[in-house]
C-alpha positions in Angstrom: 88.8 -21.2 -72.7 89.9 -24.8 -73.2 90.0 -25.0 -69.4 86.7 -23.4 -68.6 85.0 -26.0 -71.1 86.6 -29.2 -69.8 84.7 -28.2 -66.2 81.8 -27.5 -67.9 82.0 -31.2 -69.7 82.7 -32.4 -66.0 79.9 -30.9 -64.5 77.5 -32.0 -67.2 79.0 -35.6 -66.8 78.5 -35.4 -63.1 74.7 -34.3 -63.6 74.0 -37.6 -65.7 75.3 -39.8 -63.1 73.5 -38.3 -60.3 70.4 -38.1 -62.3 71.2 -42.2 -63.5 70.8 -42.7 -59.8 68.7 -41.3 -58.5 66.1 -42.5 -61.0 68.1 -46.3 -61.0 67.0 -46.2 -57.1 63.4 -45.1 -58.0 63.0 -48.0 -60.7 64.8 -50.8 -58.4 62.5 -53.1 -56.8 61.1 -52.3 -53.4 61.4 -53.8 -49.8 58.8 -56.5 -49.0 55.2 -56.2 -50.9 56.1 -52.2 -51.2 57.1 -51.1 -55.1 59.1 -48.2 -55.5 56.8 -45.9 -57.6 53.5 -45.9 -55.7 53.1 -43.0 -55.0 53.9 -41.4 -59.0 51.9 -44.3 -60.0 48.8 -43.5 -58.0 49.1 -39.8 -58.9 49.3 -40.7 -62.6 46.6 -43.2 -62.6 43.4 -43.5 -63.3 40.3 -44.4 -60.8 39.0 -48.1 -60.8 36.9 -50.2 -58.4 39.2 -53.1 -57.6 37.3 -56.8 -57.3 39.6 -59.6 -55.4 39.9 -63.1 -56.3 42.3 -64.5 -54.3 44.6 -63.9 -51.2 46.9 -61.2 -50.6 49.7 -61.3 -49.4 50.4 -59.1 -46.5 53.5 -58.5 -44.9 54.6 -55.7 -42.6 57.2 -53.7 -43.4 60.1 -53.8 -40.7 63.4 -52.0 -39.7 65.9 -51.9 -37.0 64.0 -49.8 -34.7 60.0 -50.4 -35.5 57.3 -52.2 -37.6 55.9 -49.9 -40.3 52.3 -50.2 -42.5 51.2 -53.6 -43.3 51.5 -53.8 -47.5 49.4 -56.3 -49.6 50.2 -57.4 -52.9 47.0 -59.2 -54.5 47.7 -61.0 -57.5 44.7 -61.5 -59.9 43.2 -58.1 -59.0 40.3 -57.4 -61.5 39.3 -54.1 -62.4 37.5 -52.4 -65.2 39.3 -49.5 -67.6 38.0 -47.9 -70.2 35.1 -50.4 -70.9 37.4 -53.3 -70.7 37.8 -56.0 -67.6 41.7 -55.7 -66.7 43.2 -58.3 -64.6 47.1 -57.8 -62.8 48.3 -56.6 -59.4 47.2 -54.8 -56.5 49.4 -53.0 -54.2 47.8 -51.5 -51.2 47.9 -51.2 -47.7 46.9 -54.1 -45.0 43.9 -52.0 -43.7 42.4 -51.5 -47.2 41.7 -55.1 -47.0 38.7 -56.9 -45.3 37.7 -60.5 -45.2 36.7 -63.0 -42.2 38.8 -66.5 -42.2 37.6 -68.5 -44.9 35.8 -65.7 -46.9 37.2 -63.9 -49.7 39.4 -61.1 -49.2 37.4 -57.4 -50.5 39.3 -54.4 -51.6 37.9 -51.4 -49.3 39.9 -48.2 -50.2 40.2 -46.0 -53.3 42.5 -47.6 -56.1 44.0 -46.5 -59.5 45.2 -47.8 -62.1 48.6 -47.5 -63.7 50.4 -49.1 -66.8 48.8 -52.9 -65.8 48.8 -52.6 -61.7 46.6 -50.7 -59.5 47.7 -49.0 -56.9 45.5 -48.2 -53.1 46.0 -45.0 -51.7 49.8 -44.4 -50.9 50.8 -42.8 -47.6 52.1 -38.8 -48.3 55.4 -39.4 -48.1 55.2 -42.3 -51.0 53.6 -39.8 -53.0 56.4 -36.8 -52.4 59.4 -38.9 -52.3 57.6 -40.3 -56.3 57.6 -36.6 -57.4 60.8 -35.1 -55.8 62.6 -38.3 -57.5 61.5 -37.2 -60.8 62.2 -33.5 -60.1 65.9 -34.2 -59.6 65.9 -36.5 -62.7 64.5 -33.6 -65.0 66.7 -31.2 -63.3 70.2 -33.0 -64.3 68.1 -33.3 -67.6 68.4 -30.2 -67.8 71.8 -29.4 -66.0 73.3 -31.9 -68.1 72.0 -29.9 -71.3 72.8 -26.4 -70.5 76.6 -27.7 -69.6 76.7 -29.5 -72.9 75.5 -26.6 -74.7 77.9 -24.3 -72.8 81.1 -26.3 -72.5 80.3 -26.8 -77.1 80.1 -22.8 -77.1 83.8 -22.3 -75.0 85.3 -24.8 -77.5 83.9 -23.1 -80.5 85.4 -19.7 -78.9 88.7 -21.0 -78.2 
């Protein structure tokens, strides 16, 4: 019995370190203008009509092989929340944002708003790879419990 509940302490061990990382690689920042998150926090958030003050700034994401979706991170974003004028971050894609040379840049896409940033429309794969990262995490939760519990019940046996 003293066997079968030191490999149940492993496994429950090994369930809090994949679950550590995996959401330690959710939370670390992202690449370029993109946070890691978006897609969770758009989900999450709450609908708000986003007013620019200043420039953006707009990089394209790039790897080896290709260019991906221009991101813009706006800083001084204004938007309103339940009755009150909020000010912070924007993160959106390039082509949510419109302005000539000289003009003002204008938010034109559907934004939310999550703990002090808002957040434009992420592409579908932000918004799975948000969820699936916190399914694993609440499933070594979880794991990590029932192995606890189990390898406690072998020890009390033996």
């Amino acid at each position: 019995m003293r066997v079968r509940a030191e490999k149940l302490a492993g496994r429950a061990a090994g369930c809090f370190v994949i679950g550590g990382l995996v959401v330690g690689a959710f939370f670390m920042p992202g690449i370029g203008n993109q946070p890691k998150g978006w897609g969770l926090a758009y989900s999450l958030g709450t609908p708000v009509a986003v007013d620019l003050s200043g420039p953006c700034d707009i990089r394209s994401v790039r790897t080896s092989s290709k260019v991906g979706k221009a991101v813009a991170k706006c800083q001084g974003a204004r938007w309103t929340l339940d009755g009150a004028t909020r000010t912070g971050t924007l993160y959106c894609y390039g082509y949510d944002i419109s302005g000539n040379l000289g003009a003002a840049p204008v938010f034109t896409g559907e934004a939310r708003s999550f703990r002090g940033r808002a957040y434009g429309r992420p592409g579908g794969l932000d918004l799975v790879m948000g969820f699936a990262a916190v399914a694993v995490a609440v499933a070594c939760l979880v794991g990590c419990i029932a192995f606890t519990v189990a390898a406690h019940r072998a020890l009390r046996k033996a």
